[in-house]
Every structure is written in C-alpha cells, then in structure tokens.
GUZAVO-135807 format. One line per 10 residues: their letters; for each residue z, x, y of N, C-alpha, C. Coordinates in steps of 0.001 Angstrom, whole numbers. Example, Ala and Ser with C-alpha at 12.3 -4.5 7.8 and 13.67 -1.06 7.14 Angstrom:
REM GUZAVO-135807
AS	7800:13190:-5690:7800:12300:-4500:7800:13200:-3300 ~ 7080:12850:-2250:7140:13670:-1060:7870:12900:30;
***
This chain:
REM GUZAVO-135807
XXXXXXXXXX	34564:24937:66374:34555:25141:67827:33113:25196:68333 ~ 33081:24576:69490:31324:24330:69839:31033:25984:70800 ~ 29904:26110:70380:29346:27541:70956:29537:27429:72701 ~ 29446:28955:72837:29674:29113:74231:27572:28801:74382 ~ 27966:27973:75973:26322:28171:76242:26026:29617:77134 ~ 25140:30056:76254:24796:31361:76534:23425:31443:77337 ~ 22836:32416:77773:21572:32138:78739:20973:32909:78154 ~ 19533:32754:77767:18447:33488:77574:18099:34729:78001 ~ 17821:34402:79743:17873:35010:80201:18605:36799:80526 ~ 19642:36358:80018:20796:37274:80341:21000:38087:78537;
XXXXXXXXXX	20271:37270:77665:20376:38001:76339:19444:39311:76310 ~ 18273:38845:77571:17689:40104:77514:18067:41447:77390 ~ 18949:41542:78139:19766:42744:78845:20888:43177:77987 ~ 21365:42055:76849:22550:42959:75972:22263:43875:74941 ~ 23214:44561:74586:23034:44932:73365:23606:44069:71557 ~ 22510:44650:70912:22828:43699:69802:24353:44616:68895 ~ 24543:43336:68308:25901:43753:67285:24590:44201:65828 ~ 25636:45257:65376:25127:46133:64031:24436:45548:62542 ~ 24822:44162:62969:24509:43581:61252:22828:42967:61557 ~ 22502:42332:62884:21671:41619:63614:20547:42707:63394;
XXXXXXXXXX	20629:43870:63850:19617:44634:64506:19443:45508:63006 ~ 19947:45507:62389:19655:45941:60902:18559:44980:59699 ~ 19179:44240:59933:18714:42722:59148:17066:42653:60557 ~ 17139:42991:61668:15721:42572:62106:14542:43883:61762 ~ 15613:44961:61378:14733:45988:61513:14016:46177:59729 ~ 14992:45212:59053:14445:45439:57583:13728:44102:57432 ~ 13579:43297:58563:11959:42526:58652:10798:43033:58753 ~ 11406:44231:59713:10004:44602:60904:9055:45815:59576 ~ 9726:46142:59102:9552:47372:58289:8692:46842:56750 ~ 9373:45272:56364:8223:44356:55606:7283:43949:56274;
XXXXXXXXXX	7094:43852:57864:5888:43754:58906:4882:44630:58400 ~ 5526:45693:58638:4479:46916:58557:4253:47650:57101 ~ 4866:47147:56408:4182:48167:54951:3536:47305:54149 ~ 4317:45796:53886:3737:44633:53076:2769:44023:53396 ~ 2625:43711:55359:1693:42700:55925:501:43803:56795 ~ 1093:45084:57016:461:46150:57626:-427:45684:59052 ~ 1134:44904:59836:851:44641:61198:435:46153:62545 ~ 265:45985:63253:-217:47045:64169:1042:47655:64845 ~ 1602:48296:65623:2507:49115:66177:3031:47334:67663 ~ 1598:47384:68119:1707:47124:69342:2397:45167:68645;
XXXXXXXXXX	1895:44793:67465:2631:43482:67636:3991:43481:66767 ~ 3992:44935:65962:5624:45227:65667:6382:44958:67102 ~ 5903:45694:67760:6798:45666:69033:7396:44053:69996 ~ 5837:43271:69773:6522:41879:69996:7255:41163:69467 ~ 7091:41252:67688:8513:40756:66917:9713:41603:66847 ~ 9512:42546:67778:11322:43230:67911:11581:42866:68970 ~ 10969:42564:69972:11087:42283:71291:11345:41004:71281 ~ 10872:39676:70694:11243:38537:70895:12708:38424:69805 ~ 12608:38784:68769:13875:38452:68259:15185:39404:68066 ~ 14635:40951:68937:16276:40979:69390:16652:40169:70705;
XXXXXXXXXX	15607:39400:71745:16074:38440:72392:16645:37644:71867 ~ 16562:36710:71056:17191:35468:70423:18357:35855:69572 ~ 17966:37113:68611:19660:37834:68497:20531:37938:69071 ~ 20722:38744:70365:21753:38536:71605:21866:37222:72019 ~ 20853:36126:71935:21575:35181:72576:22174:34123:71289 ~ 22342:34876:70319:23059:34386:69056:24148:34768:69435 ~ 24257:36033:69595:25889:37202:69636:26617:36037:71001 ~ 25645:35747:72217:26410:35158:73208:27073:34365:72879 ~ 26466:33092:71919:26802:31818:71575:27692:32124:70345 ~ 27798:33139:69893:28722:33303:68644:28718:32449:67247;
XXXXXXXXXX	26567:32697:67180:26619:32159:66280:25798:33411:64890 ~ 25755:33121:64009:25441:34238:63121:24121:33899:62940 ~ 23064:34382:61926:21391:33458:61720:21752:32754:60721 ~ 23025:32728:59332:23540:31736:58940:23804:29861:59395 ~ 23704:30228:60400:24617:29219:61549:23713:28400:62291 ~ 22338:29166:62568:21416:28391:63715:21013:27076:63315 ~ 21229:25937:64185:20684:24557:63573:19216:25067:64562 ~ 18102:23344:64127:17214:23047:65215:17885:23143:66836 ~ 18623:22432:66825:19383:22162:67984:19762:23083:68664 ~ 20176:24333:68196:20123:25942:68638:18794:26265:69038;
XXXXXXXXXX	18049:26605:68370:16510:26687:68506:15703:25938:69867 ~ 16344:24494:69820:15526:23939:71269:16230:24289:72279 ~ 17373:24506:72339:17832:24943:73785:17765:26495:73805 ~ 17249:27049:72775:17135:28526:73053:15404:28329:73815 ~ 14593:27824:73307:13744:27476:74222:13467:26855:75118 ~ 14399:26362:75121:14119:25016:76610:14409:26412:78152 ~ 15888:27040:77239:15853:28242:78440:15041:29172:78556 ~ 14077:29480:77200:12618:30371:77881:11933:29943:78670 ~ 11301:28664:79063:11327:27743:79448:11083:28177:81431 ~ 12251:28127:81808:12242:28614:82707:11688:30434:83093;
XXXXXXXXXX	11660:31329:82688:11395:32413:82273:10233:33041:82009 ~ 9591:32126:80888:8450:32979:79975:6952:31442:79854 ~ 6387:32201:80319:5096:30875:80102:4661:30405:78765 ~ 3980:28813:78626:3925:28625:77281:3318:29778:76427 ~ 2310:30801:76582:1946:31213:75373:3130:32240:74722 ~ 3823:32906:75797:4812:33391:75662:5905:32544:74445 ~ 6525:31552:75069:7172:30637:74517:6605:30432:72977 ~ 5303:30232:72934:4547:29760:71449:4830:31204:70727 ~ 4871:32111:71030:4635:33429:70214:5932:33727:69929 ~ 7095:33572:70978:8419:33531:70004:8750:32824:69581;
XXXXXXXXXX	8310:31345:69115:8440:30522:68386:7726:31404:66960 ~ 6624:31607:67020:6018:31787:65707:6889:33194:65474 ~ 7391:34121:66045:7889:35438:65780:9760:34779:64740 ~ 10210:33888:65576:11603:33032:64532:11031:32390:63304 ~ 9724:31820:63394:9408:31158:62532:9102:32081:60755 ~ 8306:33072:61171:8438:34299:60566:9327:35063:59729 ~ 10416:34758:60449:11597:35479:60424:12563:34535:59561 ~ 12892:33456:59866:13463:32942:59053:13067:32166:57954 ~ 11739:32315:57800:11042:32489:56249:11048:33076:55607 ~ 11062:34764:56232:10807:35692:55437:12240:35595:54342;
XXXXXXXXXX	13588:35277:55476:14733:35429:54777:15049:34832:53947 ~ 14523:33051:53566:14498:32124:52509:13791:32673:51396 ~ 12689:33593:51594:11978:34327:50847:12498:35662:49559 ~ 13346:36197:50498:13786:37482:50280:15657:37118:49574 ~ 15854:35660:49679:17017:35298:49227:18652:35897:50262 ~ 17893:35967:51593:19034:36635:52537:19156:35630:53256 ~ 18957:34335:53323:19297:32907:54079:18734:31985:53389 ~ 19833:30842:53832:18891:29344:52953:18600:28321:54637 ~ 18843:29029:55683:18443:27518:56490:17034:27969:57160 ~ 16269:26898:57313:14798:27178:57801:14623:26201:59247;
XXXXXXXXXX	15684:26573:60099:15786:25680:61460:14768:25357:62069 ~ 12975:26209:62225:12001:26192:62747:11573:24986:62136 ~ 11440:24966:61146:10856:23236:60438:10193:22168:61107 ~ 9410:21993:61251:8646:20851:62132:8793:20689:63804 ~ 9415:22097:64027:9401:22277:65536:8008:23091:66116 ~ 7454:21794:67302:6603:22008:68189:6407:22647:68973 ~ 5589:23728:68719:5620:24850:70460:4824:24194:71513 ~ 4886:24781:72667:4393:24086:73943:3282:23883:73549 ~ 2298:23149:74569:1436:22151:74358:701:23551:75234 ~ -446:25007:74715:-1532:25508:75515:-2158:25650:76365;
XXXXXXXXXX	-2113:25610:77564:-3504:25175:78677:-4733:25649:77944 ~ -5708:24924:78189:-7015:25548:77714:-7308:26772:79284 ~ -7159:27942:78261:-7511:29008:79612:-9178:29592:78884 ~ -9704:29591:79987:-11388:30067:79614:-11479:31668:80175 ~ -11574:32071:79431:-11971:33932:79343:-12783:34264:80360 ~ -12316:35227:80849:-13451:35595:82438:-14845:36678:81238 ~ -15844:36150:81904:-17475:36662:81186:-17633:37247:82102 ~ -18518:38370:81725:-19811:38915:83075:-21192:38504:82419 ~ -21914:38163:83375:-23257:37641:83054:-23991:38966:82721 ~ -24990:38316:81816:-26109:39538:81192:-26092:40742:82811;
XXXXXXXXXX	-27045:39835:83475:-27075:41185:84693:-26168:41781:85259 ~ -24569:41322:85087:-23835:42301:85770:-23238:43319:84432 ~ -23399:42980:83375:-23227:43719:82168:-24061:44968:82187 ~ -25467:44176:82076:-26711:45201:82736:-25820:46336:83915 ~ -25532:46124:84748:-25265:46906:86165:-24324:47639:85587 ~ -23488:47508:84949:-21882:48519:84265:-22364:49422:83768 ~ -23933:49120:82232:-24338:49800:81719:-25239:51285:82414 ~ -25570:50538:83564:-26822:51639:84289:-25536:51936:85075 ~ -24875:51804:85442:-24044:52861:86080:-23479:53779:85560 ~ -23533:54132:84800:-23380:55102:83602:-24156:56517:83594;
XXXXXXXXXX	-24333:57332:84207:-25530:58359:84516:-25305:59367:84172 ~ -25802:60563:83850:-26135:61913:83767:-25578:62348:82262 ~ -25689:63483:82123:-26186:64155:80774:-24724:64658:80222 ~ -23935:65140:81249:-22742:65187:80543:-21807:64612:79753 ~ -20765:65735:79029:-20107:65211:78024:-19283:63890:78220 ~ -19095:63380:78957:-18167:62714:79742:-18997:61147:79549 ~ -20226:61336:80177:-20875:60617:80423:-21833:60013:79834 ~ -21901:60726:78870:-22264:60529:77160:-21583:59765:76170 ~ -20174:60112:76052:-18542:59135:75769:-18891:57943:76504 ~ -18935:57659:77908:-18680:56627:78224:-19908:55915:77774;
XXXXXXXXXX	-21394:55818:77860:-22198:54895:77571:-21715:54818:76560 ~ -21637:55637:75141:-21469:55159:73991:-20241:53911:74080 ~ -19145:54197:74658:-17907:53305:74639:-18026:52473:75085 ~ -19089:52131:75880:-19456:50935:76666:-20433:50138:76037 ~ -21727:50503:75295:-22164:49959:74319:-21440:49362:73266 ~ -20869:50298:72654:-20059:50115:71270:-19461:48884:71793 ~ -18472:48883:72960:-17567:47797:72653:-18335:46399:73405 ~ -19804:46081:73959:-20079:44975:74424:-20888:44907:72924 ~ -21649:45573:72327:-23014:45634:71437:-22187:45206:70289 ~ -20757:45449:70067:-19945:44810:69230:-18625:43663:69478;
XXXXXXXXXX	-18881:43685:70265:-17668:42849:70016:-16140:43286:69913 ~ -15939:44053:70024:-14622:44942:69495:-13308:44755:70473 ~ -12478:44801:69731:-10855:44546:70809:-10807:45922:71201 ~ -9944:46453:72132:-9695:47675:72401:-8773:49071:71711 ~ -7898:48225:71022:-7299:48699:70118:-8414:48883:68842 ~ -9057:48279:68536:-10546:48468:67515:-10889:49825:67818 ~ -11532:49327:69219:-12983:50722:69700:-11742:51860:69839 ~ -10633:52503:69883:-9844:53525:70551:-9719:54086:69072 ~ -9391:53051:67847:-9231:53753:66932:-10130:53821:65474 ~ -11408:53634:66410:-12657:54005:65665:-12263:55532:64911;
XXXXXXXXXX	-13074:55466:64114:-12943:56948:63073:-14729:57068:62747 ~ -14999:58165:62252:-16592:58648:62540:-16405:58620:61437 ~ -15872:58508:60070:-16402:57534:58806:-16448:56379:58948 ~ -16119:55239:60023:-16428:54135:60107:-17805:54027:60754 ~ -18433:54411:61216:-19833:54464:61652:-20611:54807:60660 ~ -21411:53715:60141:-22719:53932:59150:-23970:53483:59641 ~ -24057:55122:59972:-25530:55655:60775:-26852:54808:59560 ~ -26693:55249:58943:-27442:55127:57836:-28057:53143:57713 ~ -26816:52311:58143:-26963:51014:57641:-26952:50427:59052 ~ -26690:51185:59711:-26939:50561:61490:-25103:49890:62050;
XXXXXXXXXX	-24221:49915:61176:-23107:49641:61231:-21642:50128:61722 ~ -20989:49485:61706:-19533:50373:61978:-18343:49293:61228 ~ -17569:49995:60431:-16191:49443:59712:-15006:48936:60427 ~ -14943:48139:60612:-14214:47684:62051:-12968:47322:60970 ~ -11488:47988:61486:-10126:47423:61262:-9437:46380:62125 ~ -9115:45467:62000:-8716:44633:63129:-7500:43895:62920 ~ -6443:43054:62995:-5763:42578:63348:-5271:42457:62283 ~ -3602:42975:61533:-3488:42731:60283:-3943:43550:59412 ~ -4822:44437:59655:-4952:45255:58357:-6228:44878:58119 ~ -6629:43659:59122:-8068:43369:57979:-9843:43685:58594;
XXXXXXXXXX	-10301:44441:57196:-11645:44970:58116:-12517:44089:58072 ~ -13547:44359:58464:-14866:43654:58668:-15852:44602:59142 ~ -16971:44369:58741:-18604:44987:59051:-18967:44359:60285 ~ -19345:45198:61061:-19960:44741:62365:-21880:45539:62466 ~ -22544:44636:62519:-24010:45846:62974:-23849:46003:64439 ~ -24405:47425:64121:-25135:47896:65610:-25911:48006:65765 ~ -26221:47315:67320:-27606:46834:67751:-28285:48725:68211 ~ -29944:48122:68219:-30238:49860:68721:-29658:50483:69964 ~ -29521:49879:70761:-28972:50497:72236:-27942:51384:71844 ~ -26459:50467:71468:-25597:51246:70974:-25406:52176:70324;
XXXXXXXXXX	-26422:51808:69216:-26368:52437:67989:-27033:54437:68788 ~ -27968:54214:69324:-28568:55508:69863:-27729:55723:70918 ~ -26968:54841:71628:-25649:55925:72529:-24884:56603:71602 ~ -24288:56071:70935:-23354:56702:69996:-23765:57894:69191 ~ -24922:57507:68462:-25516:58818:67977:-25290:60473:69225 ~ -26049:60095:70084:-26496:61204:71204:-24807:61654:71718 ~ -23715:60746:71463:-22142:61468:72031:-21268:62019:70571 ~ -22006:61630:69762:-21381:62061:68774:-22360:63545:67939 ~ -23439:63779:68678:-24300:65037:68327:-24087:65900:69718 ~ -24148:65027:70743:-23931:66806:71895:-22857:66514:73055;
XXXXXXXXXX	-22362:65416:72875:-21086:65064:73571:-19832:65411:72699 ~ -19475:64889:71636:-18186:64950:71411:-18281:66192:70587 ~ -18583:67242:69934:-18997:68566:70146:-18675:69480:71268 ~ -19210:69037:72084:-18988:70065:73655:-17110:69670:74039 ~ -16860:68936:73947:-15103:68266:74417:-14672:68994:73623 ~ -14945:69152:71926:-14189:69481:71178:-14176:71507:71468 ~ -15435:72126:72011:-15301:73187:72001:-14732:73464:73049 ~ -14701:73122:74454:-13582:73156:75140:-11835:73272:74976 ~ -11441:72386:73997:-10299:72080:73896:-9883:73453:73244 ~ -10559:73773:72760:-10051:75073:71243:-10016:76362:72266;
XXXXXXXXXX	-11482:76537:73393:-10996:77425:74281:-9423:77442:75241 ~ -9325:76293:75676:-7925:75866:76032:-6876:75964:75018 ~ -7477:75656:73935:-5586:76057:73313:-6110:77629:73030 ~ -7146:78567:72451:-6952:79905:72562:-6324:80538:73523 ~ -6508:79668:74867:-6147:80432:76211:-4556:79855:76127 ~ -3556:79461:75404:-2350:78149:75698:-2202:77592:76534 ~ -3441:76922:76966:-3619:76034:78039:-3125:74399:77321 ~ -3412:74356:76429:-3075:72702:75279:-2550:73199:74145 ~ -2525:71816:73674:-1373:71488:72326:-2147:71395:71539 ~ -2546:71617:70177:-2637:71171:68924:-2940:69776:69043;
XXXXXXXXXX	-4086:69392:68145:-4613:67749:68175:-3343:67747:67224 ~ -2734:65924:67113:-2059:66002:65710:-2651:65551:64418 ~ -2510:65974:63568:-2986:65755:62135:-3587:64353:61825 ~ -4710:64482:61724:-5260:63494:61454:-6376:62523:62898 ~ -5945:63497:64280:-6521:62959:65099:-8076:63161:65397 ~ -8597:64368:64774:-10085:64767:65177:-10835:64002:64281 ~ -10479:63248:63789:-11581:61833:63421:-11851:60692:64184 ~ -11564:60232:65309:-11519:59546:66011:-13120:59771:66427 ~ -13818:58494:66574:-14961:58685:67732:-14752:59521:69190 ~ -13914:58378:69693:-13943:58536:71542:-12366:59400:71151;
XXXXXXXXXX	-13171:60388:72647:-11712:61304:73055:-11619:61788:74276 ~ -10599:61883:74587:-10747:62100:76428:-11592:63507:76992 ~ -11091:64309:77769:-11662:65209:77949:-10660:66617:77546 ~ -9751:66121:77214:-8863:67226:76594:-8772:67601:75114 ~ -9991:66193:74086:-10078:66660:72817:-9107:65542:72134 ~ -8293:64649:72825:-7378:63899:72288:-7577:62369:71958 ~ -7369:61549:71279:-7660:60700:71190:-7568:59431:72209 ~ -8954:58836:72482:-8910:57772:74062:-7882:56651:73523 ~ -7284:56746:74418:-5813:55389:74860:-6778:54412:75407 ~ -6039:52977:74788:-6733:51483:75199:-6566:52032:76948;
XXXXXXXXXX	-5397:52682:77124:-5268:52653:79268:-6562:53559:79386 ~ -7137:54738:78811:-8143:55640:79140:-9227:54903:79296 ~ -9309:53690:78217:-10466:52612:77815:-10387:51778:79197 ~ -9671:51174:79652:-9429:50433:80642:-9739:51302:81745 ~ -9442:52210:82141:-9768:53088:83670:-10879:53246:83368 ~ -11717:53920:82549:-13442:53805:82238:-14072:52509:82421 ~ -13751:51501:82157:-14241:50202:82560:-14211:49900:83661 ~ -13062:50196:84305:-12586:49908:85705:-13520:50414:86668 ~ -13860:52403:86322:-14692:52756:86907:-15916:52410:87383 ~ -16951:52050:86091:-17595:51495:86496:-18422:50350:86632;
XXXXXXXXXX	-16875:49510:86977:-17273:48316:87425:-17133:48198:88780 ~ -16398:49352:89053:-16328:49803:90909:-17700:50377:91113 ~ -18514:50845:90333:-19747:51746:90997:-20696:50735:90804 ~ -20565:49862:90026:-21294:48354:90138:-21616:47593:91082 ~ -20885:47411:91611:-19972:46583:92814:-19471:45519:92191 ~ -18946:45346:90836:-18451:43853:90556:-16773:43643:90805 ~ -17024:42335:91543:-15631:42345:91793:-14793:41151:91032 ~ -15387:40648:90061:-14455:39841:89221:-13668:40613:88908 ~ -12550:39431:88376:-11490:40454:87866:-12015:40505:85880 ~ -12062:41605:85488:-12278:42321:84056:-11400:43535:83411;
XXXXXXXXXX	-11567:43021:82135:-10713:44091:81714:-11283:44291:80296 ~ -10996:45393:79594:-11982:45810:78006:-12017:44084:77226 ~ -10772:43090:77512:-11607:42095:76427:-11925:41473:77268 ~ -12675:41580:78323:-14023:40974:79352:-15068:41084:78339 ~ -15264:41899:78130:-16536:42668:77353:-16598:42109:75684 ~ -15368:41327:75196:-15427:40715:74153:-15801:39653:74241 ~ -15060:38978:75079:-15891:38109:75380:-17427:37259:76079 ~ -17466:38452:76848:-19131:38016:77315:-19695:38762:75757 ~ -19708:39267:75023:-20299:39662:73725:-20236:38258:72668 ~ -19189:37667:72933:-18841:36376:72332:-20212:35437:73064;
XXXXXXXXXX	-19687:34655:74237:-20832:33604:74837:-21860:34060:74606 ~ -22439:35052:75208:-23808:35521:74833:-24713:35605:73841 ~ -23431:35323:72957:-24486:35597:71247:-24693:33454:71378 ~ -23525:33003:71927:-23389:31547:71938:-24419:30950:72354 ~ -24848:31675:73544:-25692:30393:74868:-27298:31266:74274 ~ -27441:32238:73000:-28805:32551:72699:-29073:32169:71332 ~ -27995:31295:71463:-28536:30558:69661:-27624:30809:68467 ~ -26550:31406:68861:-26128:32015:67120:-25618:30800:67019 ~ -24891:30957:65638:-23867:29943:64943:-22658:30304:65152 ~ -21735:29379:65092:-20594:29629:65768:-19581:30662:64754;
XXXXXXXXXX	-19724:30010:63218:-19351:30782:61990:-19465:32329:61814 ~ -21122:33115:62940:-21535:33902:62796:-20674:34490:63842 ~ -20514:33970:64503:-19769:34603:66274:-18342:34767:65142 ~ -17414:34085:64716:-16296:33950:64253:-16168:35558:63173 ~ -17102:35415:62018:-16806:36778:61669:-17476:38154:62189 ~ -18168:37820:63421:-17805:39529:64016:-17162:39417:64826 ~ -16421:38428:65565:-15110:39115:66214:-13857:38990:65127 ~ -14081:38700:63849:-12513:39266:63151:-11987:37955:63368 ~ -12219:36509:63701:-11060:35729:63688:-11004:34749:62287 ~ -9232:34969:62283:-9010:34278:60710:-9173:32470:60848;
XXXXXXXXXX	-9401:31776:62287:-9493:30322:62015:-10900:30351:63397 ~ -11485:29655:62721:-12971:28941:63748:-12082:28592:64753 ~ -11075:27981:64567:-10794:27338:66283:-10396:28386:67297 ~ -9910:29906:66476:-10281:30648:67828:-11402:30709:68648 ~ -12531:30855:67834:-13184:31435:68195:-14351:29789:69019 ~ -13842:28491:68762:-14434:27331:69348:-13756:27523:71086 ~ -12907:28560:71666:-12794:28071:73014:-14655:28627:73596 ~ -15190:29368:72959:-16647:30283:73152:-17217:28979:73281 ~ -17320:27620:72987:-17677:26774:73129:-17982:26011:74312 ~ -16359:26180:74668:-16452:25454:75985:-17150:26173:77133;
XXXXXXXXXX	-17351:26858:77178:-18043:28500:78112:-19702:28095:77758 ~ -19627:27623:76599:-21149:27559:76516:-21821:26092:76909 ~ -21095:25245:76733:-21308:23852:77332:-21431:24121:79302 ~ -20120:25166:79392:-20299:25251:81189:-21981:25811:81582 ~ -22057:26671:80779:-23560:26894:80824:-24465:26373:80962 ~ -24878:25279:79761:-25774:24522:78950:-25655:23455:80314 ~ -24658:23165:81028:-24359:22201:82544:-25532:22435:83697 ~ -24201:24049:83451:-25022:24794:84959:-26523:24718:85047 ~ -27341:25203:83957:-28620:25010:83509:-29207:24184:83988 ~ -29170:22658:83263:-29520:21862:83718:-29699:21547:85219;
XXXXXXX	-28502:21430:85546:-28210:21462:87335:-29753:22134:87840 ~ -29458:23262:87361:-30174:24316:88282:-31682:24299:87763 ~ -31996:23238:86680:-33552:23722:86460:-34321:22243:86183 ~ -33472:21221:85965:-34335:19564:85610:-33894:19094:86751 ~ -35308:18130:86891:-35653:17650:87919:-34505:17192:88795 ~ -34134:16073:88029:-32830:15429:88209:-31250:15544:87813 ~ -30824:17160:87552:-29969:17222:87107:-28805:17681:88253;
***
C-alpha cells in the first residue's frame, strides 16, 4: 500500500511513537560519549530527526522502510519551510544516523547515498574594521570588577579567535600564563593551542588577580546572608562569571558585546562571532597564511576557513580603488 503523503511541516508538532524516539535517543547518547559532541548540537540532531521521525509515523513508514525517494520528498517539503543551510544540516543529521545504524548492525538500508544537499549561497561574515574594534575596546572603562571581566572577555575573544561557546567555557587551567597561551576545546571534543597576544594576555591577567576575586567574595557574602545558591560543582573554574559568581552564558556574552557596541556608536549589525571573524580577516589582509588562520580558529577542512578569502580579496579591491592612481 503506497504511503499516506504526510507534511513536514505538520511532523513538527507530533508526537513520536515509542520504538522511534528510543532508537534516536540511543544515537544521541553514542553522539555524546563516543564522538563527545556539545549539548547545543546534541540538540540539533534530536531536533532534526525527531522531525523526520514523525513524518515517518505520518507516512507509516518504519526507518526499515525509507527509500531515496522518501528522503527527497521529505526534503523537497523542508524546502518550503527551512532555508538551504537548514535543509543541508538535516540532511547531514539522517545521513549520520543511518550510518550509524548500518554500523551498529540495527539497519541495512543507507537511503542518503549519493544524495545532494542544496546548493549554499556564498554568505560573507559581517567584520568590524580595526578602528571600530579599536572603539568597542576603549569603551570599556573604569577599575571595577565588572569592567575588568569585560575587557578581558573582549580581548580574549577578538585576540583569539574563539567561538562563544569556547570563551564561556574557558577554565583557568586552560590559561598558560607562563607560555602566553590558552587550551582552547572546540567543536567535537577537539582542543587546540591558541597564543595570547600581550593586550589580552595583560587584561586577563589583571581580572583574574583583582576582578574575579572581588565577584567571587561577594557571592559567598550573599549566600552567608541566603541571598544565592551554591555555585554547582565544578563551576568555580570557569574564567568569566557574571556578577553573581556564576558562570557567563554565551546570552551574558552577547549582551556585553551588545553593550558596548551601543557606547561605541556602531551600528552594524554584530554578534560574539563578529569578533571571530574580524579576528579571522585581519590576521588575512596582514599577511598570515591561510593554513595558520585555519588552525587557530579550530577548523577541521581549509575550505572553511577559505570563505576569509573572499573578504580579503574585497579588501585587497577596495584598496586599490582607494589608493592607485588609476584604480
């Protein structure tokens, strides 16, 4: 009997049957102990494929059962819905998935097989130029604890390069004072050495000797008084922490940026991987190698890290324009 056509759309919203959501959750769980993925992209491979689960249950078909032919009209209806990168990432999240199971001897069909995800737009990363980078940094003022955290967090994450999820879950054994460095965990489980330049390197010092000290003696007066909670186990290693002693959230990271890029006056639109990326071009359009740009931001193929390219050619343009005779 030919499947009911079921809508994508509308799989969002069901609930899954018991065998589906078991079988995805004893993927997700080889995600995280075998491949030691992050919380936040566990959450996208549960999120894209209990979508495509329900719209299995609609069509009444089992993951036994899925041809290609299932597969393209399950995307043709994201399609309408979800934009290509979207679309490409639950492609690779099925693709995953029904490997793992050929793997693990819990399925023999591999329907993803030579299927094409959408065709990318080349999207170019919004930069801030040296001087408005400059302007974020000097807006940054006075002696307090607060304000001590933020230069450091603002250094750290342009002077490195760092994703936000990186800089939030910095740990103060990853900082080697000593070698000018910091132990960066990144994507996957996998670390890498990053140096720190002096700027940074002496913000960080000065919030981690009379800034993050002063937060921390606060907090302990507040919980003596039962004004707060207990850090949880394992949290007072963290570099950056809010003002309650707790560990800074990528959103805490983001409203600090936000701030002061309002006392700046910049009004591009930016957000914490703004700051990765103008850390990216910048090392580009002053000479590095591209290989060198590639392993301090953590990426596992050069061609991530070649869109830094095209940003630097817009440059290497503008330049010209603006400084030969005839350009």
């Amino acid at each position: 009997m030919a499947p009911k056509q079921p809508s994508a759309k509308n799989a969002a919203k069901i609930p899954l049957s018991g065998d589906k959501t078991a079988l995805i959750e004893k993927f997700l769980a080889y995600l995280s102990i075998e491949v030691n993925l992050r919380p936040n992209t566990l959450d996208n491979y549960r999120r894209d494929l209990s979508r495509f689960a329900a719209w299995c249950d609609l069509a009444e078909l089992g993951f036994d059962k899925i041809t290609q032919q299932n597969l393209l009209e399950y995307l043709q209806q994201l399609s309408g819905s979800l934009s290509a990168r979207s679309r490409a990432r639950h492609l690779s999240s099925l693709r995953q998935f029904f490997r793992w199971r050929i793997a693990t001897h819990q399925g023999q069909l591999y329907p993803t097989s030579g299927l094409q995800g959408p065709k990318m737009p080349l999207l170019l990363p919004d930069v801030l130029e040296t001087v408005e980078i400059e302007a974020v940094l000097g807006a940054v003022a006075g002696s307090q604890p607060v304000a001590l955290r933020d230069r450091a967090l603002l250094e750290i994450a342009y002077g490195c390069g760092l994703r936000a999820s990186e800089l939030v879950t910095l740990c103060r054994k990853d900082f080697r004072e000593k070698n000018s460095e910091v132990l960066v965990r990144g994507k996957g489980g996998r670390e890498r050495i990053v140096p720190v330049g002096a700027h940074a390197k002496n913000a960080l010092e000065i919030w981690l000797s009379d800034g993050r000290p002063s937060i921390k003696r606060q907090n302990i007066k507040r919980l003596k008084k039962g004004k707060f909670v207990p850090l949880p186990v394992g949290a007072g290693d963290y570099v950056f922490l809010n003002q309650r002693g707790l560990p800074l959230t990528r959103m805490g990271y983001w409203n600090i940026l936000r701030k002061y890029l309002d006392k700046a006056g910049i009004k591009k639109k930016a957000s914490p991987h703004t700051l990765r990326h103008s850390f990216a071009t910048h090392l580009l359009e002053g000479g590095a190698d591209l290989r060198v740009v590639q392993e301090l931001l953590g990426h596992v193929s050069i061609s991530t890290t070649e869109i830094y390219t095209h940003l630097d050619r817009d440059y290497l343009r503008e330049v010209l324009r603006t400084f030969h005779p005839r350009g």
